[in-house]
C-alpha positions in Angstrom: 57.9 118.1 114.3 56.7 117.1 117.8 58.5 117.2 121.1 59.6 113.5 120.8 61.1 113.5 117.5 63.5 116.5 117.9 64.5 114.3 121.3 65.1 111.5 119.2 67.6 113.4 116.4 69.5 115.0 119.3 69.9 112.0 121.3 71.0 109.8 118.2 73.4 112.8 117.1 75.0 112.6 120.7 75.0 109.2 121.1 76.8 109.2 117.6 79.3 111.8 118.6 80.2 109.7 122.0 81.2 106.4 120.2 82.9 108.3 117.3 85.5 110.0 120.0 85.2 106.5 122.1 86.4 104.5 118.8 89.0 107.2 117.0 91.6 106.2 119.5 91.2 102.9 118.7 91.4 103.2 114.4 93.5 105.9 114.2 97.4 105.5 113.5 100.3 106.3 116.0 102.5 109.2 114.9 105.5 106.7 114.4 103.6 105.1 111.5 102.2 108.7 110.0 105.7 110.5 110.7 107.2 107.1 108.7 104.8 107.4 106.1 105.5 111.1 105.2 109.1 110.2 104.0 109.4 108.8 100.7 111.3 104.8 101.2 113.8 103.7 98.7 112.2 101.3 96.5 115.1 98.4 97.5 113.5 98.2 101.2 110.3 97.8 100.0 110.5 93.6 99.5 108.0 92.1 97.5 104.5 92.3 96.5 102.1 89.0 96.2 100.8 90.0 92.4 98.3 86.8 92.7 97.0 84.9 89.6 99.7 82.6 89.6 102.5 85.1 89.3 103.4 84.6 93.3 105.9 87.1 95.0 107.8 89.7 93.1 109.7 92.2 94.0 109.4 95.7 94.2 112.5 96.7 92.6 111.2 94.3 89.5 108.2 95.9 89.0 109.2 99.6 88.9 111.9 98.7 86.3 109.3 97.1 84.2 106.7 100.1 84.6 110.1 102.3 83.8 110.3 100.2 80.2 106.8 99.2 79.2 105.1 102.5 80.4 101.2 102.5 80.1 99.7 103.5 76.6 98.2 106.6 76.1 95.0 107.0 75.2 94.3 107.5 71.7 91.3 110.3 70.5 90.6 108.8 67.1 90.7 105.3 68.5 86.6 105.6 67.9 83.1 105.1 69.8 83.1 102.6 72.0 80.7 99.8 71.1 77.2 99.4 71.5 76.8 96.9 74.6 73.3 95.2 74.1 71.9 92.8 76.7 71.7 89.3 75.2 68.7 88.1 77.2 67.6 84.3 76.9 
């Protein structure tokens, strides 16, 4: 490689490493909300959740239960091969 080239890759790498120590102040977290989010928070202070599609707010509390009572189905071995997807095309 020649003389300006190496230049070049040293000078971006440094100019990279300045705005990354510039900006991490800036996007990292204050140790209130890390120290807050180490500690588990009862599921009643949580409030509620916009789900979308039409189903609006709902809370927390309402959703856990449900998971609680209609836990996900496990996947089956013998349920077969998956199917053949073909593009349709015109």
């Amino acid at each position: 490689m020649d003389r300006d080239s190496v230049i070049f890759c040293i000078g971006s790498l440094a100019v990279s490493l300045v705005v990354a120590m510039v900006a991490f102040p800036f996007a990292a977290m204050d140790a209130e909300t890390v120290a807050a989010a180490e500690k588990p928070k009862p599921v009643y202070e949580m409030g509620s959740v916009d789900v979308g599609k039409g189903f609006g707010e709902v809370p927390v509390e309402d959703l856990m239960s449900y998971y609680i009572e209609n836990p996900p189905a496990a996947k089956t071995s013998d349920a077969g091969a998956a199917p053949e997807i073909r593009f349709g095309g015109c």
